[in-house]
C-alpha positions in Angstrom: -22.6 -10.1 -14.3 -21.4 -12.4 -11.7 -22.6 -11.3 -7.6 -21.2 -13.3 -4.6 -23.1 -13.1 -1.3 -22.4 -14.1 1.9 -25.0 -15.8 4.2 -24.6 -16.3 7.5 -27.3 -18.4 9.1 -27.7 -21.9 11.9 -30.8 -22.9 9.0 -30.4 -27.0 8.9 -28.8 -28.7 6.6 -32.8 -29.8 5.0 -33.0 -26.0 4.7 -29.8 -25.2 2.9 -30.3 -28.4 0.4 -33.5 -26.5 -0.3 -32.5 -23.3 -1.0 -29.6 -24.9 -3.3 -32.3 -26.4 -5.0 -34.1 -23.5 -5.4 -31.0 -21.3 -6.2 -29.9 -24.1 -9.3 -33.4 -23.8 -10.6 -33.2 -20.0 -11.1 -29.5 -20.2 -12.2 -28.4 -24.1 -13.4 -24.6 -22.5 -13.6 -24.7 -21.0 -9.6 -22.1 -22.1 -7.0 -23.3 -22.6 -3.7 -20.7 -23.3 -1.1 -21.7 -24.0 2.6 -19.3 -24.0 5.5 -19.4 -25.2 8.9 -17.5 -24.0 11.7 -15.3 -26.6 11.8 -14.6 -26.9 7.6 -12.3 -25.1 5.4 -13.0 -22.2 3.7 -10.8 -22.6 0.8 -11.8 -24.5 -2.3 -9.8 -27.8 -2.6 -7.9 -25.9 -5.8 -6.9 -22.6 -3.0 -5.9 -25.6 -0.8 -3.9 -26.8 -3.3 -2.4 -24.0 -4.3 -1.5 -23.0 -0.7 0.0 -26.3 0.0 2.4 -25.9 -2.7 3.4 -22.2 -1.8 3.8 -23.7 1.8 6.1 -26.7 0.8 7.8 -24.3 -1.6 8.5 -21.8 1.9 9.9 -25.0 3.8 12.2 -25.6 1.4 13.4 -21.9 0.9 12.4 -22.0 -2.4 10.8 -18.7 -2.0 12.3 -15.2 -2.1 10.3 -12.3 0.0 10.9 -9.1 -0.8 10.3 -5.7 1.7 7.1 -3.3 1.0 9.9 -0.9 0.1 11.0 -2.8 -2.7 7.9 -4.4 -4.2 7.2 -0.6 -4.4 10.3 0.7 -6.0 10.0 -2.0 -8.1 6.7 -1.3 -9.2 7.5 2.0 -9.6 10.2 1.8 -11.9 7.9 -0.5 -13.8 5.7 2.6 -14.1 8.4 5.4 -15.0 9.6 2.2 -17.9 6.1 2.3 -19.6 5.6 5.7 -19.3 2.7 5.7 -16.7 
């Protein structure tokens, strides 16, 4: 079973490296990800990802479609398979 949490706290960064520690020693296979106010939020895979959806946009490599049509689309997909 995997749980996220989400802290919020102004704890130092002493206090943070401590309860890392502490967290790796109960589970060696945890991630612990801090943020500041000023840092991105997005793991540097997310930011990669978003980079190349954004390049992809600027070069109108990308096709958007309505709300209307993602449903009838979906929809269609459902009456195909029989759900």
């Amino acid at each position: 079973m995997t749980t996220m949490i989400n802290i919020q706290t102004t704890a130092d960064n002493t206090t943070l490296e401590a309860i890392k520690a502490l967290l790796f020693k109960i589970d060696p296979a945890a991630i612990f990800e801090a943020y500041g106010e000023q840092q991105n939020y997005l793991s540097k895979e997310d930011e990669e990802h978003l980079k190349r959806i954004s390049d992809m946009d600027d070069k109108g490599e990308l096709e958007y479609v309505s709300m209307d049509e993602m449903n009838a689309h979906v929809n269609s997909l459902f009456k195909k398979y029989g759900a």
